[in-house]
N, CA and C of each residue as an Amber inpcrd file, in Angstrom:
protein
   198
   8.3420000 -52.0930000  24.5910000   8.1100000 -50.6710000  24.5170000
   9.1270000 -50.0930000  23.5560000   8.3680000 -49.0500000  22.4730000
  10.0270000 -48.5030000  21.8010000   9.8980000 -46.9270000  21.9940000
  10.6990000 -46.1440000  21.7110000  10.9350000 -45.4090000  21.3100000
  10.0630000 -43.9940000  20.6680000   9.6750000 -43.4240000  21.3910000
   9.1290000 -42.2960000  20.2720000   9.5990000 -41.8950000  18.9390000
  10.8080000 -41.5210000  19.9020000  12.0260000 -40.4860000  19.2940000
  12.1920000 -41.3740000  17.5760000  12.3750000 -42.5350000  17.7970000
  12.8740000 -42.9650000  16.4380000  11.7670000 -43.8770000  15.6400000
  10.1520000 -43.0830000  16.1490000   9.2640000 -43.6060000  15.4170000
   8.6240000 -44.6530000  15.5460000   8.7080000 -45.1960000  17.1260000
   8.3230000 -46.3420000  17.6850000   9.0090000 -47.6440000  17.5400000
  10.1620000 -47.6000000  16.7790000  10.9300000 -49.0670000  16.2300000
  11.6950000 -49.2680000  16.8660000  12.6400000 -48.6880000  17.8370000
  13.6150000 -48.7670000  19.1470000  13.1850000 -49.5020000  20.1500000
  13.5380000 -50.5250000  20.8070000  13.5500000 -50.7160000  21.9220000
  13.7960000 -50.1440000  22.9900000  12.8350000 -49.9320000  24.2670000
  13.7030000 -48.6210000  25.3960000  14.4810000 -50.0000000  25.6480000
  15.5940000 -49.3730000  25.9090000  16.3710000 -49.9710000  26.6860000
  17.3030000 -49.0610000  27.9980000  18.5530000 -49.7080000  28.5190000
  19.0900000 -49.1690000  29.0480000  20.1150000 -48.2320000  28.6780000
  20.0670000 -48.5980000  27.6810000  20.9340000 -47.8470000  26.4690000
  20.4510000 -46.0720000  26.2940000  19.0700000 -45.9380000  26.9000000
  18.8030000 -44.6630000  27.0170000  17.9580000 -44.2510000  28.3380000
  19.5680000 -44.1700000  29.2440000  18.9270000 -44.1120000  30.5260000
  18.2480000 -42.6360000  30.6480000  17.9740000 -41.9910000  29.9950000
  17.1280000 -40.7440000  29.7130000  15.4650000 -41.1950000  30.2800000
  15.3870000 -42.1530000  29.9870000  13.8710000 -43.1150000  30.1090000
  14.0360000 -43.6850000  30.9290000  14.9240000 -43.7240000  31.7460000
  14.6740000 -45.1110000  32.4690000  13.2480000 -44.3400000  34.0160000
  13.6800000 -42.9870000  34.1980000  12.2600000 -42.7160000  35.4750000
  11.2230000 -43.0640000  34.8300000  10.3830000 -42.5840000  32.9530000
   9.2780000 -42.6820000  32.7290000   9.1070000 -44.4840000  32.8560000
   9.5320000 -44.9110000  32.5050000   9.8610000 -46.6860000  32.2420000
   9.8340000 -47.3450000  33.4570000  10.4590000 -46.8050000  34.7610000
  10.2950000 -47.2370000  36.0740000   8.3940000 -46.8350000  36.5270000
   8.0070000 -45.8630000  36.1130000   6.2140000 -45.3000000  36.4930000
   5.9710000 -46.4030000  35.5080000   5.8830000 -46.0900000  34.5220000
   5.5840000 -46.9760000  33.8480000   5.0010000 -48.8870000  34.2090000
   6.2770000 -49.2750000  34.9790000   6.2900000 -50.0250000  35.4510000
   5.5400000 -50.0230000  36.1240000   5.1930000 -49.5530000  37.2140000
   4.9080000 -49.3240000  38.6110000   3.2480000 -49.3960000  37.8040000
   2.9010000 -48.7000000  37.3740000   1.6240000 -49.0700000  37.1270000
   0.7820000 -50.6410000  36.1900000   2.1630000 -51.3130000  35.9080000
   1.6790000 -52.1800000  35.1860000   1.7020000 -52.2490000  34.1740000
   2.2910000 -51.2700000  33.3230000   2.0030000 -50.8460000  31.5270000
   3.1140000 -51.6300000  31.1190000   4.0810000 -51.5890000  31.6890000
   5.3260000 -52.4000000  31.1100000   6.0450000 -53.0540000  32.1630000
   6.7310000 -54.3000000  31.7050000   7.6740000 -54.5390000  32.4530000
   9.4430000 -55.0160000  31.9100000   9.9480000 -54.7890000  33.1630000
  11.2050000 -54.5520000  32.4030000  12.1070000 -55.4610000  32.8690000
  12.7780000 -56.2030000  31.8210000  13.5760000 -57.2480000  31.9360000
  15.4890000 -57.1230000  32.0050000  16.0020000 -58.0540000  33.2370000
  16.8650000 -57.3810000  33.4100000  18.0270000 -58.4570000  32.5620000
  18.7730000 -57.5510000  31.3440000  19.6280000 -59.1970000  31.0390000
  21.1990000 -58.1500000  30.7160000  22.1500000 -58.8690000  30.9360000
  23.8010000 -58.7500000  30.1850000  24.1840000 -57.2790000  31.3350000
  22.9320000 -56.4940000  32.4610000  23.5320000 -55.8110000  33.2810000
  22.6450000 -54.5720000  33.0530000  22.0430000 -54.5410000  32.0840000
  20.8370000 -53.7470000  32.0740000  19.4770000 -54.1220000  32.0450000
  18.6680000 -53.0940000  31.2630000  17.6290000 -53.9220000  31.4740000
  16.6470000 -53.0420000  29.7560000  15.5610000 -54.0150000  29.7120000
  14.7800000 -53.7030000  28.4290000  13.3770000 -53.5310000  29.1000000
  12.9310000 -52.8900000  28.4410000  11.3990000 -52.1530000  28.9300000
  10.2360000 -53.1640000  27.6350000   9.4840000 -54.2430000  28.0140000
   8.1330000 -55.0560000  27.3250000   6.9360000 -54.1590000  27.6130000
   6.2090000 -54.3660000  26.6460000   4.9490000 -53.7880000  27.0190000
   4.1750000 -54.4640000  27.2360000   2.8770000 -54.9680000  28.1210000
   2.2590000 -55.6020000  28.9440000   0.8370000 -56.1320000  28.4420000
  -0.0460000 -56.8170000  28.8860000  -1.2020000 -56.8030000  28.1570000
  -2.0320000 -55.1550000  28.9800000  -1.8320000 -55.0720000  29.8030000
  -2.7030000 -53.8230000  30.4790000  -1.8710000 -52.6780000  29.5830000
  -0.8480000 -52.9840000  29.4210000  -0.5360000 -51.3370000  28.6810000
  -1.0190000 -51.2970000  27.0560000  -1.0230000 -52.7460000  26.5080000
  -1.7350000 -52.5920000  25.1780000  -2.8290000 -52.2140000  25.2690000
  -3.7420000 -52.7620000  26.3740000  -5.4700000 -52.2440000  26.0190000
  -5.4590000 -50.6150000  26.4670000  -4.6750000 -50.1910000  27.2810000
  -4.2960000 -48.5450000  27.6340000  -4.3930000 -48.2050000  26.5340000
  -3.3410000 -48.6090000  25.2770000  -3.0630000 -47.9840000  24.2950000
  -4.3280000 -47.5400000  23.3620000  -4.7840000 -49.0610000  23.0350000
  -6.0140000 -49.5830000  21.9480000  -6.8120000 -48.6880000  22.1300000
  -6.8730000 -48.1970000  23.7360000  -8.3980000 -47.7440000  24.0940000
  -8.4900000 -46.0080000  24.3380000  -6.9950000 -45.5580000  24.2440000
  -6.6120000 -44.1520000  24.8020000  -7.2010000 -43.9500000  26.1960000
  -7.4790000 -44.4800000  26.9100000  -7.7590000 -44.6240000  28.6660000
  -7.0000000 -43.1840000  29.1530000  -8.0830000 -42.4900000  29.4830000
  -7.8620000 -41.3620000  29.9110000  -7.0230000 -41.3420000  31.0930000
  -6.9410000 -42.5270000  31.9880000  -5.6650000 -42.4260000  33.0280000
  -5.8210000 -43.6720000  33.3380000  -4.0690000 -44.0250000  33.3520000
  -3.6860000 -44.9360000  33.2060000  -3.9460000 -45.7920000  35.1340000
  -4.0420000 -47.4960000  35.1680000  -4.3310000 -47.8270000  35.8050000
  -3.3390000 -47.4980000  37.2010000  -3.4540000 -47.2800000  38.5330000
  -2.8030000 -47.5010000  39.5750000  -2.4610000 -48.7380000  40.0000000
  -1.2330000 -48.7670000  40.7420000  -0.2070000 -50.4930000  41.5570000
  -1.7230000 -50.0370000  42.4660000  -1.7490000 -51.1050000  42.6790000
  -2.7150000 -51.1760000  44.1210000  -1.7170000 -51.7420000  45.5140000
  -1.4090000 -51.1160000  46.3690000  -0.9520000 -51.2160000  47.3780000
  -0.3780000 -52.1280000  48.0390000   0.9120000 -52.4080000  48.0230000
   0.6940000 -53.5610000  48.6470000   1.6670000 -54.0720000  50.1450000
């Protein structure tokens, strides 16, 4: 996952814990997941959050319960 702010080329990381609630939903629905290394963590984007993207999916998928 990167970055708006700097044009999509950033990595979220933990480095901008500003993101880290959207990045945690994020998660939670499956769009990304986030890897924890050196004490933080980095935000991947997923295969369900690429076809979100590809497809502009008017709302994004729900965790199903568990």
């Amino acid at each position: 996952m990167t970055s708006a702010e700097s044009g999509g080329s950033d990595p979220v990381t933990s480095d901008s814990p500003e993101l880290a609630f959207t990045a945690r939903a994020l998660k939670d629905r499956g769009l990304i997941t986030m890897s924890r290394k050196n004490g933080g963590w980095q935000a991947e984007i997923t295969d369900v959050g690429r076809f979100y993207l590809e497809h502009e999916s008017s709302r994004p998928p729900r965790a199903s319960p568990s």
